[in-house]
C-alpha positions in Angstrom: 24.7 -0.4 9.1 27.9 -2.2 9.2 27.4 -6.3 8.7 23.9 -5.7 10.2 21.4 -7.5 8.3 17.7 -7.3 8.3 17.0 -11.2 8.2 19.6 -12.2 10.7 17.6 -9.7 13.4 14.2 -9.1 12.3 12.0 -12.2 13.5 9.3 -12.9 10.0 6.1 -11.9 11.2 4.1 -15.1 10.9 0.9 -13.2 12.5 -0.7 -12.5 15.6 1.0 -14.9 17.6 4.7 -13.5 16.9 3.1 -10.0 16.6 4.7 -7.4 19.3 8.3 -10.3 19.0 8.2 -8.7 15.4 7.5 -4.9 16.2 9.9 -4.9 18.6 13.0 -6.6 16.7 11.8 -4.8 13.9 12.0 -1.0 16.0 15.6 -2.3 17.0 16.8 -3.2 13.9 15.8 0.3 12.1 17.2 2.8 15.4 20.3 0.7 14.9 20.7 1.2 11.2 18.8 4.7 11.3 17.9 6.1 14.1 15.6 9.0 12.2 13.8 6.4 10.7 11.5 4.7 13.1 9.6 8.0 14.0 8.7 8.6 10.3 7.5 4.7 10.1 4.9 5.1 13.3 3.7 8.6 12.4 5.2 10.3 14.9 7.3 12.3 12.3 5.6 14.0 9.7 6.7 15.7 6.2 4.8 19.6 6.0 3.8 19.0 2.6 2.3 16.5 0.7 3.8 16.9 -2.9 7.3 19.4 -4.0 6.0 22.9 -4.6 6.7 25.0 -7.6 9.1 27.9 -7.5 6.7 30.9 -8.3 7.9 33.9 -10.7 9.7 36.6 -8.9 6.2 38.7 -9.6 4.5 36.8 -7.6 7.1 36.3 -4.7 6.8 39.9 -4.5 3.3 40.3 -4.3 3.4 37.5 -1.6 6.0 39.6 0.3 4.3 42.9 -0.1 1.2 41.1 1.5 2.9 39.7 4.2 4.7 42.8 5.2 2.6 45.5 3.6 5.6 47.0 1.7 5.2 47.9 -1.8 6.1 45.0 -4.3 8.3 47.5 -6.2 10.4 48.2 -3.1 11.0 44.3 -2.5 15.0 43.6 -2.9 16.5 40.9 -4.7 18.0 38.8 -1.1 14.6 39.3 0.2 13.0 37.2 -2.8 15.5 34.6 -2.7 15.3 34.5 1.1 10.9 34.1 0.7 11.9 31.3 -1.8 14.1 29.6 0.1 12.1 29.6 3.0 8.3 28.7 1.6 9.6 26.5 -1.5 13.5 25.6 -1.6 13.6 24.3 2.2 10.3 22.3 2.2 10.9 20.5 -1.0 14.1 19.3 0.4 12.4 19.0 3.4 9.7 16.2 1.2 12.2 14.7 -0.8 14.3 13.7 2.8 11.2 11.8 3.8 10.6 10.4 0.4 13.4 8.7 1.0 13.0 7.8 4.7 9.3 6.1 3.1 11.0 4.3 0.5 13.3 2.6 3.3 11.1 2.3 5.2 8.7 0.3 3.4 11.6 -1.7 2.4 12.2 -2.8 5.7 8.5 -3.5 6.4 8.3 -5.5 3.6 11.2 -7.3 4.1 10.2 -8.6 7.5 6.5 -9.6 6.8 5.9 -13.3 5.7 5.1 -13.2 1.9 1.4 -13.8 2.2 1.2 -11.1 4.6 3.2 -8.7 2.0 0.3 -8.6 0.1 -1.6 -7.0 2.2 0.6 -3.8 1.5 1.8 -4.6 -2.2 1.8 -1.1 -4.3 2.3 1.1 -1.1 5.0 3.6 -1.4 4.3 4.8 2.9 5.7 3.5 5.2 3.6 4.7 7.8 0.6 3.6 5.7 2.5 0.2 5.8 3.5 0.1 8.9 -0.4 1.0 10.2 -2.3 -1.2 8.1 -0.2 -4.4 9.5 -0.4 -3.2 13.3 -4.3 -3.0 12.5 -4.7 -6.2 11.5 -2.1 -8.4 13.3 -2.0 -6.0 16.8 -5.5 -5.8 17.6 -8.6 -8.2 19.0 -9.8 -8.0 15.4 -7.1 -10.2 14.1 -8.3 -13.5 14.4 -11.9 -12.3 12.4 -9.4 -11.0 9.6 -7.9 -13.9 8.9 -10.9 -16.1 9.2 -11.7 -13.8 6.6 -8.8 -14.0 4.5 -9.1 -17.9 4.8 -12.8 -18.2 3.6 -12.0 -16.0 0.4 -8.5 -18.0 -0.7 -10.3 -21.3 0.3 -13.2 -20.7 -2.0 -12.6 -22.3 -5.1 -14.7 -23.4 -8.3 -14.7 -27.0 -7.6 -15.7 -30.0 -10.0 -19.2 -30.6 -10.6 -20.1 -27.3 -9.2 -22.3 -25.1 -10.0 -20.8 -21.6 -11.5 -23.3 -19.0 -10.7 -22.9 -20.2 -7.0 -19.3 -19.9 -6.8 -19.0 -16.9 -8.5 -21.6 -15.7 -5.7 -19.8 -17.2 -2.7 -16.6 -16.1 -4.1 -17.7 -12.0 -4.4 -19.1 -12.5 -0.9 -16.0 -13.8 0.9 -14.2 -10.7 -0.8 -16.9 -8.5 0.5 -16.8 -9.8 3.5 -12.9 -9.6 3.8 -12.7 -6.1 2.8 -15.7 -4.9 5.3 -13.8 -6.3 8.2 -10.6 -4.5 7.2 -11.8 -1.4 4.9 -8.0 -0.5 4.3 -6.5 -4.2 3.4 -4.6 -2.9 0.2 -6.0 -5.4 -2.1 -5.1 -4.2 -5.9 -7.3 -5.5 -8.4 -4.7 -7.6 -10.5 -4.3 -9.3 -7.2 -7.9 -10.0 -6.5 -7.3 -11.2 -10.7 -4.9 -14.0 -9.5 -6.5 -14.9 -6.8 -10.1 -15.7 -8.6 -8.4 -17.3 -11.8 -6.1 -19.5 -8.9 -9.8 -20.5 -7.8 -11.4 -21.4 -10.6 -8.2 -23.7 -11.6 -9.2 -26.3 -9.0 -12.2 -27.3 -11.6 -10.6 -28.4 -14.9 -13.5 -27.3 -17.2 -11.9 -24.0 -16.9 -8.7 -25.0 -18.8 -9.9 -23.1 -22.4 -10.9 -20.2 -20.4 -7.5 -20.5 -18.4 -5.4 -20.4 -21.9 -7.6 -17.5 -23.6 -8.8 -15.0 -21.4 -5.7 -12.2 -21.2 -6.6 -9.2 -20.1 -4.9 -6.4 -19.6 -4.2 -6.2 -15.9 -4.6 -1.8 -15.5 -8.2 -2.3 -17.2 -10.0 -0.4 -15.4 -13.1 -2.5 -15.0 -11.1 -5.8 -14.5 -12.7 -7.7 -12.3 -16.1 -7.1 -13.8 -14.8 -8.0 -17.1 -13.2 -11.4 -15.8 -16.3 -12.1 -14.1 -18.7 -11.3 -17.1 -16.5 -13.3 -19.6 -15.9 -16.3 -17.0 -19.8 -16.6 -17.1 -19.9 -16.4 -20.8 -16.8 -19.2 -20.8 -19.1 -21.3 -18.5 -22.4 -20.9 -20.1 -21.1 -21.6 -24.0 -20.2 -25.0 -22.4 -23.6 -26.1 -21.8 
């Protein structure tokens, strides 16, 4: 790569306005530093399996000879077993562990050129063509503006003073409904869907003893439902 740097060629993607600006500066950037890299970012280069294989006993490789050839697994040498192993389980695990590190680059460099509240939307994925896709879906196509309408009425939706908390929690579920029906592969994890409802009920300072107390554990399974159920519970032992 030299003294090239990502930030000093990649232009930020902002969103749909400085859309195909990005992809393009972006597709530069990555055939200059690696030119095997762009293909496996779009797609267009694929690994043959999805996960390394296990090296089978030499019974077994046998067997699997003898059925592919029809000769007797007794008769199968030595350099032909090694050969079958190299072949069906040596050559396509290096085969996945090359692209597991093209993906890990690659997302890298996805990440690194997306505006930070636009990183979120791929926060956890270890693809880079997942990536890659799921921001050319929603900042490259006609749907974009309805996205981020969207994604404005959910972060915008907040528990405000005086309100009422059965009717936020409502319009708050129903913004994230909407938001994930419009874009069914928006990689929203649920300790981010966490911090975004306890950001929203902030705005109302009533909330400041559930604020302090309530510390899940952010892999419970159930997590939202539990923050919900105990948020209510919070709300209703004030009145």
């Amino acid at each position: 790569m030299g003294d090239l740097k990502l930030t000093d060629t990649v232009s930020s993607l902002k969103g749909e306005a400085n859309f195909a600006v990005w992809r393009d500066s972006l597709r530069r950037f990555i055939n200059a530093s690696d030119f095997d890299l762009w293909p496996v970012i779009t797609g267009a280069l694929t690994c043959s399996i999805d996960e390394p294989l296990n090296v089978p006993s030499d019974e077994d490789v046998r067997h699997s000879i003898s059925a592919e050839t029809g000769i007797s697994p007794q008769k199968v040498t030595a350099a032909e077993t090694s050969a079958w192993v190299k072949q069906h389980i040596l050559d396509p695990n290096q085969e996945f562990e090359w692209f597991r590190k093209k993906h890990a680059l690659g997302v890298y460099y996805v990440a690194a050129s997306l505006g930070e509240n636009i990183r979120t939307f791929i926060h956890g994925i270890e693809d880079a063509h997942e990536a890659y896709d799921i921001i050319c879906k929603i900042y490259g196509n006609v749907s974009s503006h309805t996205f981020q309408l969207k994604w404005s009425n959910w972060v915008v939706c907040k528990y405000r003073p005086g309100g009422n908390a059965v009717v936020f929690l409502a319009k708050w579920k129903k913004a994230l409904s909407e938001l994930k029906q419009c874009y069914a592969d928006a990689h929203l994890e649920a300790p981010f869907e966490y911090a975004q409802f306890m950001e929203a009920i902030q705005a109302n300072p009533v909330t400041e003893n559930f604020l302090n107390n309530f510390k899940p554990k952010l892999t419970e399974r159930n997590l939202m439902e539990l923050c919900f159920a105990e948020f209510m519970a919070s709300e209703s032992s004030r009145k």
